[in-house]
C-alpha positions as CSV (number, residue, x, y, z in Angstrom):
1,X,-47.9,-34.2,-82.4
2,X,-47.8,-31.8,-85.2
3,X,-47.1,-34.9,-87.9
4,X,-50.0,-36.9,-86.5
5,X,-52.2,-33.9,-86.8
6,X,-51.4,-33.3,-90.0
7,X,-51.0,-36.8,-91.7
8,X,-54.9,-37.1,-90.1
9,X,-55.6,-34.3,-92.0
10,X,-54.6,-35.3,-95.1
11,X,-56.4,-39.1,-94.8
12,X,-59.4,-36.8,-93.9
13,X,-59.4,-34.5,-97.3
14,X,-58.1,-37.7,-99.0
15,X,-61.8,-39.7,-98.3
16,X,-63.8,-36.4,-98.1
17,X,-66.5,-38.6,-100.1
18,X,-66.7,-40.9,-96.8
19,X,-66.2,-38.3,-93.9
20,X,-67.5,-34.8,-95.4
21,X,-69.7,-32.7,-93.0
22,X,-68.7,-34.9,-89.9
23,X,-68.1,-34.3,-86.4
24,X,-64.5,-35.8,-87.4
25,X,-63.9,-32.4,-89.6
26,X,-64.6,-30.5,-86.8
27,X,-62.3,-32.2,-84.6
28,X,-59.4,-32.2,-86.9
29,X,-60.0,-28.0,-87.2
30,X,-59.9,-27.7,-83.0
31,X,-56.9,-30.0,-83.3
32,X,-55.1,-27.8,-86.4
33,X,-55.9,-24.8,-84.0
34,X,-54.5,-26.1,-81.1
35,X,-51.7,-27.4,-82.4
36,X,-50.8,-23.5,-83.6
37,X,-51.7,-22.4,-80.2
38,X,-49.3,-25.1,-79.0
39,X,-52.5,-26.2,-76.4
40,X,-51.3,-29.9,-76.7
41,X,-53.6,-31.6,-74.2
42,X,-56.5,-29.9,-76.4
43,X,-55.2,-30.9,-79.3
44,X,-54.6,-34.6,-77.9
45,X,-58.2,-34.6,-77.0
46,X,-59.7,-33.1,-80.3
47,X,-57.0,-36.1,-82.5
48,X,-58.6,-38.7,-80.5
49,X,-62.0,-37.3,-81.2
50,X,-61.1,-37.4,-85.1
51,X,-60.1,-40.7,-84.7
52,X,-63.0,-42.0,-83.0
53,X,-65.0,-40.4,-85.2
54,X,-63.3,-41.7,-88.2
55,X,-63.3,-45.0,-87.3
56,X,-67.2,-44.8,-86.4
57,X,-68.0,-43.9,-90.1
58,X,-65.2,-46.7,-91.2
59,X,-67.8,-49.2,-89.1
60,X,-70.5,-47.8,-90.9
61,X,-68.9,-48.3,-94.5
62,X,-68.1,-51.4,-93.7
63,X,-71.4,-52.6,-92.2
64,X,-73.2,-51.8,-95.7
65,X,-70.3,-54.3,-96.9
66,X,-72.3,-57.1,-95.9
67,X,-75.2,-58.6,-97.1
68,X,-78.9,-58.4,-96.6
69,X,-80.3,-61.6,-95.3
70,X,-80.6,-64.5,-97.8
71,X,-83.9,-66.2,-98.6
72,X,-85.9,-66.5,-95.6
73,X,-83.4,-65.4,-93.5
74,X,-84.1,-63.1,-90.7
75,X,-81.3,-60.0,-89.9
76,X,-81.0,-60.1,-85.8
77,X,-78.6,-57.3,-85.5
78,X,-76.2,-55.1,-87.1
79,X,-73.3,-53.3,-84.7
80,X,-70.3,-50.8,-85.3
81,X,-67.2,-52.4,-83.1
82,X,-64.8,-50.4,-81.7
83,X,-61.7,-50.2,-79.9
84,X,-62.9,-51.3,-76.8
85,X,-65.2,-54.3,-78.4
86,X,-62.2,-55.7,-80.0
87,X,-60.2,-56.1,-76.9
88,X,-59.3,-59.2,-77.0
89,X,-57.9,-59.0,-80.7
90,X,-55.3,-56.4,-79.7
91,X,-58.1,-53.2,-80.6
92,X,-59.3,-52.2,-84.4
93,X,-62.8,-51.5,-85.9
94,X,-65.3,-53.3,-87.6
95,X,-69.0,-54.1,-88.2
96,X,-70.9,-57.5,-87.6
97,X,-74.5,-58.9,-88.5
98,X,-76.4,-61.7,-86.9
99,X,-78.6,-63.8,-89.4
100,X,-81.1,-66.8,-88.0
101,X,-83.4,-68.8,-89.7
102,X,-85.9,-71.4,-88.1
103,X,-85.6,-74.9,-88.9
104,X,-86.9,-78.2,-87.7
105,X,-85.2,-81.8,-88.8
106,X,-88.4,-83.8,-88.7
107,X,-91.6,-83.6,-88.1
108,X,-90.9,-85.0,-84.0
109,X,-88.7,-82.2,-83.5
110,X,-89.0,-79.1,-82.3
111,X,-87.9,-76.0,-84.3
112,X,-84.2,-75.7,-84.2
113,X,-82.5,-71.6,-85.4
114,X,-79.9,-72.0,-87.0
115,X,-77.4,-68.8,-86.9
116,X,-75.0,-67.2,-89.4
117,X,-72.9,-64.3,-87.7
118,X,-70.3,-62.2,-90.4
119,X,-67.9,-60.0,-88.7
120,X,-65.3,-57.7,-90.2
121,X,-62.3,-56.1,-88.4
122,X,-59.8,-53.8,-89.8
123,X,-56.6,-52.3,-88.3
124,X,-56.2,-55.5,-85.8
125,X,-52.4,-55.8,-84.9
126,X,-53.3,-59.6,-85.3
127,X,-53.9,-58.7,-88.8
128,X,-50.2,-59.8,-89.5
129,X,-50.5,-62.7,-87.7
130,X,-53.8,-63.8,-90.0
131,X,-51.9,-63.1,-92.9
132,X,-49.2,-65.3,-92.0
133,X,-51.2,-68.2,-90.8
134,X,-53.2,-68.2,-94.4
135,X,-49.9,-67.4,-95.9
136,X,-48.0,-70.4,-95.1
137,X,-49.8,-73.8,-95.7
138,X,-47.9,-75.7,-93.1
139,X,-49.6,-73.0,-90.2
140,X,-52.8,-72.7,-92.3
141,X,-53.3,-76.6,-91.9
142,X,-52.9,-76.5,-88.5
143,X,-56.3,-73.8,-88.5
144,X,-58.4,-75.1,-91.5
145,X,-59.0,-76.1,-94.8
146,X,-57.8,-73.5,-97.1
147,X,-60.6,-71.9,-99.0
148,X,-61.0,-68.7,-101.9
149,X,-63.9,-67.2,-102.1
150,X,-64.5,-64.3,-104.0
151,X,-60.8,-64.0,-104.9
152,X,-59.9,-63.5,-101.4
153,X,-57.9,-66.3,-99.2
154,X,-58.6,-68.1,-96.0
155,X,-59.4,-71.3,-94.2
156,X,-62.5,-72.8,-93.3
157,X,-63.1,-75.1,-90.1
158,X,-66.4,-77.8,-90.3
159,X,-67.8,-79.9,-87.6
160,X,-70.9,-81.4,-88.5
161,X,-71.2,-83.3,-85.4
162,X,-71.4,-80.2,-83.3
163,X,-73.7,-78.4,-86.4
164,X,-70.8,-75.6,-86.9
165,X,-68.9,-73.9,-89.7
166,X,-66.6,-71.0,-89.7
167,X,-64.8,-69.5,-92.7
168,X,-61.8,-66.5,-92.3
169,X,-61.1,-64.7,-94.8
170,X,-58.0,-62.1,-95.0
171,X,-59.1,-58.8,-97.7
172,X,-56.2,-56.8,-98.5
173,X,-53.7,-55.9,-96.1
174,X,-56.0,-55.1,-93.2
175,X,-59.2,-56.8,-92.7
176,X,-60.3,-60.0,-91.5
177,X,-63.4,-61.7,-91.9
178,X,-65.1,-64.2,-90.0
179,X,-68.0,-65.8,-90.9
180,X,-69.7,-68.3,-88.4
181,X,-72.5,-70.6,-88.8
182,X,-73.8,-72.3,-85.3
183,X,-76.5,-75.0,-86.2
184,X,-76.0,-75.4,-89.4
185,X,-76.3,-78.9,-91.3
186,X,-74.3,-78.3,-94.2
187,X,-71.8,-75.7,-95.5
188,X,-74.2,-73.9,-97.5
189,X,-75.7,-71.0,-95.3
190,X,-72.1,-70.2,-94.3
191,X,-70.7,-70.3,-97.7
192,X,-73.3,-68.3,-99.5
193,X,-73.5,-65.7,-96.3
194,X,-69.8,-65.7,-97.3
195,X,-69.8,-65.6,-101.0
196,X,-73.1,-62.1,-100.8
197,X,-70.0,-60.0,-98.9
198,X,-69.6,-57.1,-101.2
199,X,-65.0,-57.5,-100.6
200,X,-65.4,-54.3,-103.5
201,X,-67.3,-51.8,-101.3
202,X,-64.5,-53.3,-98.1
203,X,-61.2,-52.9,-100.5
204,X,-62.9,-49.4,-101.9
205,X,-63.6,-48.0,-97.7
206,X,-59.8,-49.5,-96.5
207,X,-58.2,-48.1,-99.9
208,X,-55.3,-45.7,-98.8
């Protein structure tokens, strides 16, 4: 206990720019003090306090990661994602944003939205498995057309019978993006949603 508390501590003084004057520096003092007091279960609770709110303000960084909507382009949403969000990926943190735009084919149809959604997710145990998969072509085929963009690798899955485009893109040694078009005609929302993602300002938050 007294190694986590203090290894958390040090990531905490080590990205003071990101976390200073947050509930997570309080936490991590109750924890420090408990520890000395030997109160473990307070201690416990005040550590997973620090975390959560570490990983809050991670969310946050991360969120202004990703680009404001492109030309006549409307921004639906914008969420943190937590632990609990990210169940079914194995847990981890991230940040997602909804885009739409309205469209119409022809002047006989009606007006059609077509939706972009960009989601990041960092400290995923399936991270290694990603990495893999875009690692190896063989398993990477199997998932995709490879695709670079922005100097970062991935695959990228089209189906324009069903109006859909996805790209994945693996950033460092810990995040995964997904970006997902649904409606789309071509590959160019999706592409240039993917190509505005500031992979800097996400490399610079995740930087150890």
């Amino acid at each position: 206990m007294k190694k986590i508390v203090f290894l958390l501590a040090g990531l905490f003084y080590a990205n003071a720019s990101v976390f200073a004057q947050s509930e997570a520096e309080t936490a991590i003092k109750e924890a420090l003090d408990a520890v000395k007091s030997q109160k473990w279960s307070s201690a416990s609770t005040a550590l997973q306090t620090a975390i959560l709110e570490i990983n809050n303000k991670i969310a946050e960084e991360l969120g202004k990661a990703l680009p404001a909507p492109l030309k006549d382009w409307t921004e639906e949403s914008s969420n943190a994602v937590n632990q609990a969000g990210l169940a079914m990926l194995g847990g981890g943190t991230g940040a997602e944003k909804t885009y739409t735009i309205s469209t119409s084919k022809s002047e006989e149809d009606l007006n059609t939205t077509s939706t972009v959604k960009i989601s990041v997710v960092v400290n995923s145990p399936m991270m290694a498995t990603m990495a893999m998969m875009i690692n190896n072509p063989m398993m990477a085929g199997s998932m995709g057309k490879s695709v670079k963009i922005g100097g970062e690798k991935g695959f990228e899955k089209f189906e324009p019978e069903n109006n859909s485009h996805e790209i994945t893109l693996v950033v460092g040694n810990n995040a995964v993006i997904t970006i997902s078009g649904s409606d789309v005609k071509d590959k160019t929302s999706v592409t240039a949603y993917a190509q505005a993602i500031d992979f800097k300002k996400i490399k610079a938050t995740l930087a150890e």
